[in-house]
C-alpha positions in Angstrom: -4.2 -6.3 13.3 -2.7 -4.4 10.1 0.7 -2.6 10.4 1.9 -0.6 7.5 5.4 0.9 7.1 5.6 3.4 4.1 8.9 5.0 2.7 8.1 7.9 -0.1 11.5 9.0 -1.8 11.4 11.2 -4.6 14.2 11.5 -6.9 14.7 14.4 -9.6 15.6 13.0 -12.8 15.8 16.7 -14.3 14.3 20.0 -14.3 10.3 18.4 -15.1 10.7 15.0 -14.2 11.0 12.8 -11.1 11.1 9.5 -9.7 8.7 8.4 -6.6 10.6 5.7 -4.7 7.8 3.7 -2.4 9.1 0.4 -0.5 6.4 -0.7 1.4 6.2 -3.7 4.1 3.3 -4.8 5.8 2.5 -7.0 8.3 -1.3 -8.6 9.1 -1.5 -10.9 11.9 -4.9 -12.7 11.7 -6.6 -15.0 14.6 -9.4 -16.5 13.8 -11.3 -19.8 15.7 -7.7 -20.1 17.4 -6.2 -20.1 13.8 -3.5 -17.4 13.2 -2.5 -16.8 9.8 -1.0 -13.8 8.4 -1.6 -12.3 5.2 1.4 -10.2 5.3 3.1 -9.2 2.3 6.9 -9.2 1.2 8.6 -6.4 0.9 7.5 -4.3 -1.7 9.2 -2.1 -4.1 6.6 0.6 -6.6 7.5 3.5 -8.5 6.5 6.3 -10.6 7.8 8.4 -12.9 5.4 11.3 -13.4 6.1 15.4 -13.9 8.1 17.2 -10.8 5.7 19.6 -10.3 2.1 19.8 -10.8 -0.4 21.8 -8.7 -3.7 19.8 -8.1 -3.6 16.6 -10.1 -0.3 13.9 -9.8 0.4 11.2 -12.2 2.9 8.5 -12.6 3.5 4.9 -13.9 7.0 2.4 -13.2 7.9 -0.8 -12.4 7.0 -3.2 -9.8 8.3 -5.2 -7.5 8.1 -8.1 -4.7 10.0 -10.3 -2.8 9.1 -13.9 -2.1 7.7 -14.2 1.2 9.8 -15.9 3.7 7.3 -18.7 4.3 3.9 -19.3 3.4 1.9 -18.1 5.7 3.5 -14.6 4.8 2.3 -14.6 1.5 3.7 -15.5 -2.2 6.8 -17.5 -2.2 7.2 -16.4 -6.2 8.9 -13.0 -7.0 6.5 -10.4 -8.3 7.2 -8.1 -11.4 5.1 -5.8 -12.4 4.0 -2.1 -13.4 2.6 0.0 -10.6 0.6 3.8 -11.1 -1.1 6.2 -9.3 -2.7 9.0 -9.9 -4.2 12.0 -7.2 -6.6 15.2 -6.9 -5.2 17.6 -4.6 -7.4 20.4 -4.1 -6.5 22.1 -0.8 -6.5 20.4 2.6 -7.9 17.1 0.2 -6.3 14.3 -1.9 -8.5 12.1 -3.9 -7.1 9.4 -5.7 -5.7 5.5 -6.5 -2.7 4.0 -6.2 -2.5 0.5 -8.1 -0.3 -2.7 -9.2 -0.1 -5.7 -11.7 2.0 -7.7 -10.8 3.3 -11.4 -12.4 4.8 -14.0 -10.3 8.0 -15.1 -11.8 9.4 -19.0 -10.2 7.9 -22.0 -9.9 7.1 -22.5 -6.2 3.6 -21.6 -5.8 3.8 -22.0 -1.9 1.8 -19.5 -0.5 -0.5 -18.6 -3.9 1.2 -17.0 -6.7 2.2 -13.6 -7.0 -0.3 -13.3 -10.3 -2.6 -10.2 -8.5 -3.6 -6.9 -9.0 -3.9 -4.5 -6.4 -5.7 -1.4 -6.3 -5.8 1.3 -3.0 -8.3 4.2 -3.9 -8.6 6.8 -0.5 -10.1 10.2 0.0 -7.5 11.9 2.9 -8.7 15.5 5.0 -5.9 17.1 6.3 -6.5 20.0 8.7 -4.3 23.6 9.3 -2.4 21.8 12.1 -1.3 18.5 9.9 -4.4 15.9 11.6 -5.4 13.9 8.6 -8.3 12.1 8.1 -8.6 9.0 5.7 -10.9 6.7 4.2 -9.3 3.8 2.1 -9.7 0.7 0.6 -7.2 -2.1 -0.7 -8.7 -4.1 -3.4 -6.5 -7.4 -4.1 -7.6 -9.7 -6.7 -5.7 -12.9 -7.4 -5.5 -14.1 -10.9 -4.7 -18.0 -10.4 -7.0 -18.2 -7.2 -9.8 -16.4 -8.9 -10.2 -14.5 -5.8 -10.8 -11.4 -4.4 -10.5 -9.8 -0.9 -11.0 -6.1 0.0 -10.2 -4.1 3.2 -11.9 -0.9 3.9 -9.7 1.5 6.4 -10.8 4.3 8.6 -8.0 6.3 10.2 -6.6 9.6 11.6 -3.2 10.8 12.2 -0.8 13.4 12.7 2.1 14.7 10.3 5.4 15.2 13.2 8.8 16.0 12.6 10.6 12.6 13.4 14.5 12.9 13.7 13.9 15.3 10.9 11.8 13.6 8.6 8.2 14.8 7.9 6.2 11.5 9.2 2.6 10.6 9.5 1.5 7.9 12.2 -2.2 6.5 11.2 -4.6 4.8 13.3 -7.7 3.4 13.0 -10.8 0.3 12.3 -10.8 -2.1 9.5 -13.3 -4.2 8.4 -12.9 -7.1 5.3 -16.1 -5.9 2.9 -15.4 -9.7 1.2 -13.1 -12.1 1.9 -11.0 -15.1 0.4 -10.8 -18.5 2.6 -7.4 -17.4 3.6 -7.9 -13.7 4.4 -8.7 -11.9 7.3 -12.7 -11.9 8.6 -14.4 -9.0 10.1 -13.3 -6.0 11.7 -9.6 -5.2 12.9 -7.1 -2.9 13.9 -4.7 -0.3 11.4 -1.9 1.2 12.2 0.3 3.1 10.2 3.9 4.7 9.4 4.6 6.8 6.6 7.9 8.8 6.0 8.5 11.3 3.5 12.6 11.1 2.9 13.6 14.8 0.8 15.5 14.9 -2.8 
């Protein structure tokens, strides 16, 4: 079971030019032949600078970066630093596009695997007249020192709500691990996700 919590905070750095704010924490609780792991990641700070307004394609590029996990089982136990960029088609009622990450684990303690990875999310979202959106998604990790790859492919629908004044999406849906690393998740699973959209 995969739970996602998503914070997008733009901030205008001028009259063409803003700042997309994206802390992201997510939590992946795995059982497997009465094994749990997780293969949850720290918290996790990207960002990117692109143009303020743009009216079918986005762009941006900024820096990266992770918190050591609190124990190993949650992940890296290295800070990450990195670069992180996205970029998005957004014809109406569709967004096409990738979101991705380098990062470089800075410390010594390799507990957990090192934060050496890139990341990359590409997704193809429907959203209908009454805010139900429809996504198909994938999340791409591969780890440099490990020499290994994983990647989950994510089905899910949702509704955009007005939450204590906040535009926020809640996503449900299947999973399943396309390949796998000896300490990732096997098979299919469970998504659910929270995405809030703070204003300027």
């Amino acid at each position: 079971m995969s739970i996602e919590v998503v914070a997008i905070h733009p901030v205008a750095l001028g009259s063409d030019l803003q700042l997309i704010v994206n802390p992201m924490l997510t939590l992946n609780h795995n059982t497997n032949d009465q094994q749990v792991t997780n293969q949850a990641q720290p918290l996790q700070l990207a960002t990117y600078l692109g143009p303020a307004y743009a009216k079918y394609f986005y762009a941006g590029i900024g820096p990266y970066f992770q918190l050591p996990a609190t124990n190993i089982n949650n992940g890296s136990k290295q800070t990450g630093l990195g670069i992180s960029a996205g970029a998005y088609f957004t014809p109406d009622h569709w967004v096409i596009g990738a979101v991705a990450y380098n990062s470089w684990g800075v410390g010594s303690n390799i507990a957990g695997g090192s934060a050496n990875l890139f990341n990359i999310q590409p997704s193809i979202s429907y959203t209908t007249d009454a805010a139900w959106t429809y996504n198909l998604g994938s999340q791409m990790t591969y780890n440099y020192d490990a020499k290994a790859a994983a990647n989950q492919l994510t089905l899910s629908g949702g509704k955009t709500v007005n939450l204590f004044g906040y535009h926020t999406q809640v996503q449900a849906g299947p999973t399943y691990m396309v390949t796998t690393t000896p300490t990732s998740a096997k098979g299919f699973g469970g998504f659910l996700g929270l995405t809030v959209l703070l204003p300027k």
